[in-house]
C-alpha positions as a Markdown table, in Angstrom:
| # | Residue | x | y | z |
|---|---|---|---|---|
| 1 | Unk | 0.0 | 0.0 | 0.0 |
| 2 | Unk | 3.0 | 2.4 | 0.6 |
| 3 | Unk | 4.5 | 1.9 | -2.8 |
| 4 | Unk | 1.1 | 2.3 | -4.5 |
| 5 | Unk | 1.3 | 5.8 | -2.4 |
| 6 | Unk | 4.1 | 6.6 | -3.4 |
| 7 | Unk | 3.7 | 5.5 | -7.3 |
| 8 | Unk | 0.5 | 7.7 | -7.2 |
| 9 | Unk | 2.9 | 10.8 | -6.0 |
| 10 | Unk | 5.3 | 10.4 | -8.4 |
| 11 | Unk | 3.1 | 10.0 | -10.8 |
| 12 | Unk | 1.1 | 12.9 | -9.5 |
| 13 | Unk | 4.4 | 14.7 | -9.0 |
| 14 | Unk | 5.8 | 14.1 | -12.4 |
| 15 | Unk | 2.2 | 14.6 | -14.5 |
| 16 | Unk | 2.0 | 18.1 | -12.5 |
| 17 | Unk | 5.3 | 19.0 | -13.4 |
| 18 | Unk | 4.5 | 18.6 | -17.2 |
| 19 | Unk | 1.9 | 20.5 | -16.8 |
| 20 | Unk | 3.5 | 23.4 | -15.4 |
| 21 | Unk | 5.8 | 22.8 | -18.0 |
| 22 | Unk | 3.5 | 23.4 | -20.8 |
| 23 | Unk | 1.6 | 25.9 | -19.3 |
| 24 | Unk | 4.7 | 28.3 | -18.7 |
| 25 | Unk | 6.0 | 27.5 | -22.5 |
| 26 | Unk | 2.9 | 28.8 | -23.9 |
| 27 | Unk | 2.3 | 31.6 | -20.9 |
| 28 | Unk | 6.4 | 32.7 | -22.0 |
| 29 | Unk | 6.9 | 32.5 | -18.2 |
| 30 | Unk | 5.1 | 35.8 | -17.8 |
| 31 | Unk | 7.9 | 37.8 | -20.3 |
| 32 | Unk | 6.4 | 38.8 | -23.8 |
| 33 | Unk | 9.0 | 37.6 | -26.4 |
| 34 | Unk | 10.7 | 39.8 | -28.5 |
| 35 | Unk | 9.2 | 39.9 | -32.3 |
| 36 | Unk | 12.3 | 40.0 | -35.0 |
| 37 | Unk | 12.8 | 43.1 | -36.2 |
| 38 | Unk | 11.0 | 42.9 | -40.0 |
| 39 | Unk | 14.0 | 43.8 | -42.2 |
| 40 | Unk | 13.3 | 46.7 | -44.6 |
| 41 | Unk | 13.6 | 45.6 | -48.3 |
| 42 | Unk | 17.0 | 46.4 | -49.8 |
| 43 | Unk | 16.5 | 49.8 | -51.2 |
| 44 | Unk | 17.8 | 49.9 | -55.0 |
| 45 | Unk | 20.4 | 52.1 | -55.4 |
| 46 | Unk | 19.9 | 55.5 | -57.0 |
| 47 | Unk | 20.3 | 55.9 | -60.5 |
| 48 | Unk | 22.7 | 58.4 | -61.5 |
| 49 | Unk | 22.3 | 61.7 | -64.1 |
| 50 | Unk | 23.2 | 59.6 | -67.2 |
| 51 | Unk | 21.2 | 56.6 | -66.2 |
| 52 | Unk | 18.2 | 58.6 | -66.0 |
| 53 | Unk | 18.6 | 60.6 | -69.2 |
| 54 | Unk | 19.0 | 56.9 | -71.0 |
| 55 | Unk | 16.0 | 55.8 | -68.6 |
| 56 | Unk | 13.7 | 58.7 | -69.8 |
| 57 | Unk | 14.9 | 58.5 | -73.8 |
| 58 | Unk | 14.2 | 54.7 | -74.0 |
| 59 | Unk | 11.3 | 54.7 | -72.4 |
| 60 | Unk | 9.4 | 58.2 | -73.2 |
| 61 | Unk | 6.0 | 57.9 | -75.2 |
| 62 | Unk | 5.7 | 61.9 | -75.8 |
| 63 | Unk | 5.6 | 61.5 | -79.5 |
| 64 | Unk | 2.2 | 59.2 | -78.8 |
| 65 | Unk | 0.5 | 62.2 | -76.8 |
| 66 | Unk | -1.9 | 64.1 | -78.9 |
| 67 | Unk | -0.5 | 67.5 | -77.7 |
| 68 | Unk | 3.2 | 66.2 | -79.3 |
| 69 | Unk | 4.3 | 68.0 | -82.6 |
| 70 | Unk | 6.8 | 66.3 | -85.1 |
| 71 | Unk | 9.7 | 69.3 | -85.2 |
| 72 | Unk | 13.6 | 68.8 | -84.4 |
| 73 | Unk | 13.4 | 68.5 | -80.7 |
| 74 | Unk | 14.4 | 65.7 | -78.5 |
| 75 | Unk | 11.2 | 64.4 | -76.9 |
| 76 | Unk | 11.6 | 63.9 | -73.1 |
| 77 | Unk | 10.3 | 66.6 | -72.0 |
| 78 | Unk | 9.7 | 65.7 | -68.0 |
| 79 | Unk | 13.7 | 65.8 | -68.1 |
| 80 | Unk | 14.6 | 68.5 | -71.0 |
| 81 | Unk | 11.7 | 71.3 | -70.2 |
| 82 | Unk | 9.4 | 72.7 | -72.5 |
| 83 | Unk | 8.6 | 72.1 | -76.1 |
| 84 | Unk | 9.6 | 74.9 | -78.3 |
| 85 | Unk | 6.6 | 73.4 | -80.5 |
| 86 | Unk | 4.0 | 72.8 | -79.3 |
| 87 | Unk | 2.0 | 75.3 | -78.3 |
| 88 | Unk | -1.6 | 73.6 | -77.5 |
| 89 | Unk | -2.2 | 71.3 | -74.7 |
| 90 | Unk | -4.7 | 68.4 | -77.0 |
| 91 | Unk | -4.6 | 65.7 | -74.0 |
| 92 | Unk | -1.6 | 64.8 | -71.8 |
| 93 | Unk | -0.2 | 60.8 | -71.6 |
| 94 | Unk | 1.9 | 61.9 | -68.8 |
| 95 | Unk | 0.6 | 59.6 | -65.8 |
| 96 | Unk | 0.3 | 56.7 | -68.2 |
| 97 | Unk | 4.5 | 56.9 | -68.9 |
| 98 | Unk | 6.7 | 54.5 | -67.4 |
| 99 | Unk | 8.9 | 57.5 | -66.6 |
| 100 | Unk | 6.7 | 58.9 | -64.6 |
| 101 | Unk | 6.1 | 55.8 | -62.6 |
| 102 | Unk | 9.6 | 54.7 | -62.6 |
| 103 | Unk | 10.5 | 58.2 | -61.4 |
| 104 | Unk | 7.3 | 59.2 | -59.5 |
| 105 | Unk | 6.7 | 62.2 | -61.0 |
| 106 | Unk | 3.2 | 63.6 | -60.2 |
| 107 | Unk | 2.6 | 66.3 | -62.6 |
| 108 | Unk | 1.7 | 66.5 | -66.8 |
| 109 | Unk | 1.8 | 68.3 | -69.2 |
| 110 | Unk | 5.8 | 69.0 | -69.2 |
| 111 | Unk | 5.8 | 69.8 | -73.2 |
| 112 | Unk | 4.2 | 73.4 | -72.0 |
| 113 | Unk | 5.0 | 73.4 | -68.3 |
| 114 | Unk | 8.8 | 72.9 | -67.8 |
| 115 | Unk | 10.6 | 69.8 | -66.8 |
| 116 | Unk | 10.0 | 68.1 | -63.7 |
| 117 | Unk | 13.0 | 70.0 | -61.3 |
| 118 | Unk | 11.0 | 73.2 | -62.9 |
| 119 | Unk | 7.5 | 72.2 | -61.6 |
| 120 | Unk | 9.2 | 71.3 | -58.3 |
| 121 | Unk | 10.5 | 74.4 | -58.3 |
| 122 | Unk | 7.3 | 76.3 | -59.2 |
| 123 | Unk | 6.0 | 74.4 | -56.7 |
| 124 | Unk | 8.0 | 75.0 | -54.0 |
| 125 | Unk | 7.5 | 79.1 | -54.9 |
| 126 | Unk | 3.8 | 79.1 | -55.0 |
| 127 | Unk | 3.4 | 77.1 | -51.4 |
């Protein structure tokens, strides 16, 4: 009778003990774990000057804009300023380029406006 009392203890013992166990693995013993730091995305590296003239040439779709006139001027004009040409704002393709994506520009109409540092710059003037 003495060993059964004392196999029910350990057993008793042994089962609370596992228990306890469990319950302070899930509980975290009262501390709240530290969550891992979520690593920022690798930024990609700036483009330089020339990059982003070969970026806007290859990739500009002025000459499809219904306010673009055929004369002898490099097209482009988010990056080289206003159009000596064109003179009449027809429609503006401006937020569908991938220029302006790629570069997040935010404004049109560049052809009559200026370039995109000069509408920055107007902006910045006006408040």
């Amino acid at each position: 009778m003495l060993n059964e009392k004392m196999s029910r203890r350990g057993f008793l013992s042994s089962a609370l003990a596992g228990i306890s166990f469990l319950a302070l693995t899930f509980l975290g013993c009262g501390k709240k774990k530290e969550e891992p730091a979520v690593q920022p995305e690798p930024e990609t590296p700036e483009m330089t000057e020339e990059q982003k003239k070969e970026y806007v040439f290859s990739n500009c779709i002025c000459k499809k804009c219904p306010s673009y006139v055929e004369c002898n001027e490099k097209a482009g004009y988010c990056l080289v300023g206003k159009s000596e040409c064109i003179k009449e704002k027809k429609g503006c393709i401006c937020p569908d380029c991938p220029v302006t994506k790629k570069m997040n520009l935010k404004w049109g109409y560049y052809c009559t406006g200026g370039s995109a540092m000069e509408m920055m710059e107007k902006e910045k003037t006006q408040g």
